[in-house]
Every structure is written in C-alpha cells, then in structure tokens.
C-alpha positions in Angstrom: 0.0 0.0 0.0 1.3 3.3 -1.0 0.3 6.6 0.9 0.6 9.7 -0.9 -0.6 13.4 -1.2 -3.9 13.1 -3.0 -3.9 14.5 -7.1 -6.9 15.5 -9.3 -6.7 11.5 -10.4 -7.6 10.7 -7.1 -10.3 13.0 -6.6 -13.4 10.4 -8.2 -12.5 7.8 -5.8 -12.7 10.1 -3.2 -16.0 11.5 -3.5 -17.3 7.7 -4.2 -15.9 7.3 -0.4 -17.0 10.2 0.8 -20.6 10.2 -1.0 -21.1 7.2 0.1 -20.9 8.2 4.1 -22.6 10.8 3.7 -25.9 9.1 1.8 -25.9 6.1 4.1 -23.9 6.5 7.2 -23.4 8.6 10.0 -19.4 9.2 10.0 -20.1 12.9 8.6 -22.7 15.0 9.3 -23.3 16.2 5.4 -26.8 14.1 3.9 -25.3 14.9 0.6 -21.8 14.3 -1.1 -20.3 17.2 -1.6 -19.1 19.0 -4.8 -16.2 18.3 -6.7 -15.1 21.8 -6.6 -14.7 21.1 -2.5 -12.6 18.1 -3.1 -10.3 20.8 -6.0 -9.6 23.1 -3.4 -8.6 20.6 -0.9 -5.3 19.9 -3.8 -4.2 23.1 -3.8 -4.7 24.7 -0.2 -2.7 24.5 3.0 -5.3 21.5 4.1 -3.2 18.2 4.2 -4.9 15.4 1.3 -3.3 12.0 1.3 -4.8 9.1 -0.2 -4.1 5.2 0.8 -3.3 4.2 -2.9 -4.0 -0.2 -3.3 -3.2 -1.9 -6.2 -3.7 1.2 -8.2 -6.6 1.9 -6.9 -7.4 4.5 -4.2 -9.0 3.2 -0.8 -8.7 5.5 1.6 -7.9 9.2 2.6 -6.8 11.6 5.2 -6.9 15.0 5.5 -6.3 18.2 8.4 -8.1 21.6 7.8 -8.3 24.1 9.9 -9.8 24.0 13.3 -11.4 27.3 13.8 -10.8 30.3 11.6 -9.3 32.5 14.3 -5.6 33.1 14.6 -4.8 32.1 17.7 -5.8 28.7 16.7 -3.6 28.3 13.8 -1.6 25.3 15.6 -4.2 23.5 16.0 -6.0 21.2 13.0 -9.5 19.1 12.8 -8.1 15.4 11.0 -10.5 13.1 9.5 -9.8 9.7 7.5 -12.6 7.8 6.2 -11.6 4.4 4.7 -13.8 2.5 1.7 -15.8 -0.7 2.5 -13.4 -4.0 2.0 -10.1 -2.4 3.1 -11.6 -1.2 6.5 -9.7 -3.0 9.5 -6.9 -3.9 7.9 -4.4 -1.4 8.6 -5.0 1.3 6.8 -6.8 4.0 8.7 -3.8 3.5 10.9 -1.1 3.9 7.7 -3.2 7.1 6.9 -3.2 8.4 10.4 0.9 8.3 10.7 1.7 9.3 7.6 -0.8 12.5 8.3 0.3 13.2 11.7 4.0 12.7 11.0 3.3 16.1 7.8 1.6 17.9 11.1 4.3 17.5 12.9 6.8 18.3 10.6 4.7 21.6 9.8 4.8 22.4 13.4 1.2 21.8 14.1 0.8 21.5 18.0 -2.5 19.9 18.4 -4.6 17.5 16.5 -8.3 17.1 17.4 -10.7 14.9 15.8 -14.2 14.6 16.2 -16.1 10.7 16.1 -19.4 10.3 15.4 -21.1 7.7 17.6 -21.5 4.8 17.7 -17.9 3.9 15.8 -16.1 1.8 18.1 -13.1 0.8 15.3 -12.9 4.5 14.6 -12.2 5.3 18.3 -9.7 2.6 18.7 -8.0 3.9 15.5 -7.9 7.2 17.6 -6.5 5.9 20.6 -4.2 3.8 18.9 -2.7 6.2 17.4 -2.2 8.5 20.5 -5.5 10.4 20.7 -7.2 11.2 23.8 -10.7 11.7 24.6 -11.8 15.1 25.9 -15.4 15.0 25.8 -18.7 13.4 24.1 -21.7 16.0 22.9 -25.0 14.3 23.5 -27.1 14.6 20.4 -25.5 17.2 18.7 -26.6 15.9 15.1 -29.4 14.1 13.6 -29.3 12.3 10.8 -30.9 9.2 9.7 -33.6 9.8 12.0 -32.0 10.1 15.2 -30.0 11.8 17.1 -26.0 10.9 17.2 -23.3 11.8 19.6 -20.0 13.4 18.8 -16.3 12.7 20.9 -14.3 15.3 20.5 -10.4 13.7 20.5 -7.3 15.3 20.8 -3.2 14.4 20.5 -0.7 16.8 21.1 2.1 16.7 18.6 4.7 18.7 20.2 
C-alpha cells in the first residue's frame, strides 16, 4: 500500500468514499456528497490530502483543515480519515493516520483534534491507537438518519 498526497486523479474515488458516508452513514454530518469543486480546493490549499493508494486503486484518505478560523488557533487542525468498504480493519486507517500526523508535525502543528461520530467503536480505537485522547462526548448534537447521534471530541498533542 502506498500513501501519498492526493492528485486530481484521485479525486473520483474520493468523492465515491466520501458520497457514500454521507448518503448512508453517519461518520459525517453532510446528507449529501459534496461537490467536486470542494474536493479541488482541498489539492491546492494548505489542508493536508493523502490518499491510501491499493493496487492502483485508491482506498482510503486523510486529510487536516483548519480548526477554527481565528488566529490564535492556527496550531491547532481538525483530522479526519474515512476508509472504503473492503479495506476497513486492515491497517490502513492507521497507515493514513501516521503518515498524516508525522506532515503535522513536521509543519509544526501542536494539536490535532478529531471529532467521532457515535457509535464507531473501530474508529475510536484507530484514535487511541494512534495517540489520541478523549476530551469529551456531545450528546445529540446531530441528527441524521432519524435520530440523534453523539460526537467525541479527540485530541493528541504533537509537540
């Protein structure tokens, strides 16, 4: 398996993930895939995109944005990696995740937080695994899918 920043190649197979979550599951919050355009800005802006490249084909992705828009939290980013069906649990959420937090590092990013929607026990123990603490759960703070869902709020300090 090969992780590497994302390219506009890689941008079909990344909505197909993506669209996917957001029409049937519960990982994002979205009820519709977003635009392309979204996923062409993500190439060229100071968000980190890296894809989990199989066999030529792309199965996964990571990517950081910004936390909050004001300046005193520019050292801190909001992760997320979302993984297609078939390649889940074997590894490479977790390949994503250190090749992702080893660029925020390395770009002197001091905290990562991610948020977890619930209930996603295999996502949590990617987060812990991978040095992530939890710092709180928001009770029914989305609903989607016709009921309410929970959010943990995880964070890892870098630095």
């Amino acid at each position: 398996m090969d992780i590497r920043r994302a390219d506009a190649a890689d941008l079909p197979a990344v909505h197909a993930i993506y669209a996917r979550e957001a029409l049937g599951g519960h990982a994002t919050f979205d009820h519709e895939p977003r635009p392309m355009a979204l996923w062409e800005e993500k190439l060229g802006g100071e968000d980190h995109f890296l894809v989990a490249e199989h066999e030529g084909q792309v199965v996964g992705y990571a990517t950081s944005g910004s936390f909050r828009p004001k300046p005193a939290y520019r050292h801190t980013r909001e992760s997320t990696v979302y993984v297609a069906p078939g390649h889940q649990g074997l590894g490479t959420g977790r390949r994503l995740y250190d090749a992702l937090l080893a660029r925020l590092t390395d770009d002197g990013v001091h905290l990562v937080v991610a948020a977890v929607a619930l209930p996603n026990p295999a996502s949590l123990a990617l987060h812990r695994a991978c040095g992530f603490e939890e710092v709180g759960t928001m009770r029914e703070v989305g609903h989607k899918l016709d009921r309410w869902i929970d959010v943990t709020w995880l964070q890892k300090v870098l630095d």
